[in-house]
N, C-alpha and C positions, 0 to 999 in steps of 0.2 A: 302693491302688495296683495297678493293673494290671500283669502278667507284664510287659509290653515296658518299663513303665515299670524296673519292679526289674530287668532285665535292662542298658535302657539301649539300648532296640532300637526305634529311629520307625519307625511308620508315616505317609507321609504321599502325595500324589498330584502331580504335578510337570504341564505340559502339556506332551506333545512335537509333535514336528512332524505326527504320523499319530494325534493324540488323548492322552491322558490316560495316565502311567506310574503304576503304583502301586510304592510303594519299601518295601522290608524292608530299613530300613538298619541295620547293626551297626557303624558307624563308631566312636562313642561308648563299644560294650558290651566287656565285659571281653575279654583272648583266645581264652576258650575259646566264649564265645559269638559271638565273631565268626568264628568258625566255620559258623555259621549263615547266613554271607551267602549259600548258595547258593539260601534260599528265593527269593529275591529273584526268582531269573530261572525258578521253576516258574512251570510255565501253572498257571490255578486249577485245571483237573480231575487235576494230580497232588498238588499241595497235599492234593487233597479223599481222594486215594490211598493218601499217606501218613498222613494223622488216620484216615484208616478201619484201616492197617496196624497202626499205632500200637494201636488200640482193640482190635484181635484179640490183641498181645502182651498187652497189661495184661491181657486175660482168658485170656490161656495159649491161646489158639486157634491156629492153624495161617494162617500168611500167607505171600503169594506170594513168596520172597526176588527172584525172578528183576523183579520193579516195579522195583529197586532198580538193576538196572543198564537199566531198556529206555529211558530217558528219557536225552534228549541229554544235559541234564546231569550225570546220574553216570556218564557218561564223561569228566568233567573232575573230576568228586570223587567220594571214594570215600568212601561213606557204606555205615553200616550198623549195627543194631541187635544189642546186646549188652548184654541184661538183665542191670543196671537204666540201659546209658545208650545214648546217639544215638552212636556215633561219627562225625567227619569225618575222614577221609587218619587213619584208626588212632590220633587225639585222642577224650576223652571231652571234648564239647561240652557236653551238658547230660544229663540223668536223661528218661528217654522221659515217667516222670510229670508233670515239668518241659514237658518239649516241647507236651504234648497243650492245656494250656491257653494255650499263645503261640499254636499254631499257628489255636487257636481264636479265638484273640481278632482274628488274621491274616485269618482266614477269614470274619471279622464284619465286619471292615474294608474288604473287599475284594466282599463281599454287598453292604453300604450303598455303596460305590461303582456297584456294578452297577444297583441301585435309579434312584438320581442320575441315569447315565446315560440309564438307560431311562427315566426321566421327562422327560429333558432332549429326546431324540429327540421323543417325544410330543410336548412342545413345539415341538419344531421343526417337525414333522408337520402339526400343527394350525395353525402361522403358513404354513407354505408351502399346505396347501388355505387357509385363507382368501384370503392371497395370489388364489390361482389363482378363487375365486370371485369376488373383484372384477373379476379380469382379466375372468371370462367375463359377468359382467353387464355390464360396460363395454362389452365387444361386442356385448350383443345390444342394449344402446341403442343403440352404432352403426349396426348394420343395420338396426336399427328406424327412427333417421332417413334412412339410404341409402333403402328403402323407401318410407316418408312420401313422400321428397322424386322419389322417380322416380313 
């Protein structure tokens, strides 16, 4: 079983009107881990911020506390670390040990979406020059019979 599974926390991808939402949903998960809902709305490179934060407590290293408030959203929650947990608004949501491997498996989720898309562009890439090659052959037969015919 997977972290989000035992937690009770989907990942899954939705289409919106400007492309593809990815979702960190805590709808389902217990209260303390729907606490958690504020991954949801990090961009991936503080995600990538916070697993790197995460990675210097569990080794006693020294990390920026000040990450913690520059991102728009922890102006709306108050999040912060307090070995051995995560807290949100002054709740223990989950144990930072806890956290490292959700946020990984978040992080892997939202990689293979990135894959997906960039392969999908590709794809699109490659359909629109072909596209544009037939266009331009189609022409130059036309000017070839314009030609011919003058």
């Amino acid at each position: 079983m997977t972290n989000n599974q035992e937690y009770k926390i989907a990942f899954y991808t939705i289409q919106g009107p400007y492309g593809p939402n990815h979702v960190f949903d805590t709808v389902n998960a217990l209260p303390q881990h729907q606490l958690l809902s504020f991954i949801n709305i990090l961009q991936k490179h503080e995600v990538i911020c916070l697993f790197e934060d995460l990675n210097k407590i569990i080794r006693g290293e020294h990390y920026d506390p000040d990450f913690l408030t520059s991102s728009e959203v922890y102006e709306v929650y108050n999040v912060q670390f307090k070995n051995p947990y995560f807290l949100v608004d002054g709740y223990e949501s989950i144990t930072i040990q806890e956290l490292k491997p959700l946020l990984e498996e978040w992080l892997d989720f939202l990689k293979s979406k990135d894959v997906k898309a960039s392969n999908m562009y590709i794809l699109k890439v490659r359909a629109f020059l072909s596209t544009v090659r037939r266009i331009f052959k189609i022409s130059v037969i036309c000017v070839g019979i314009i030609i011919l015919k003058a």
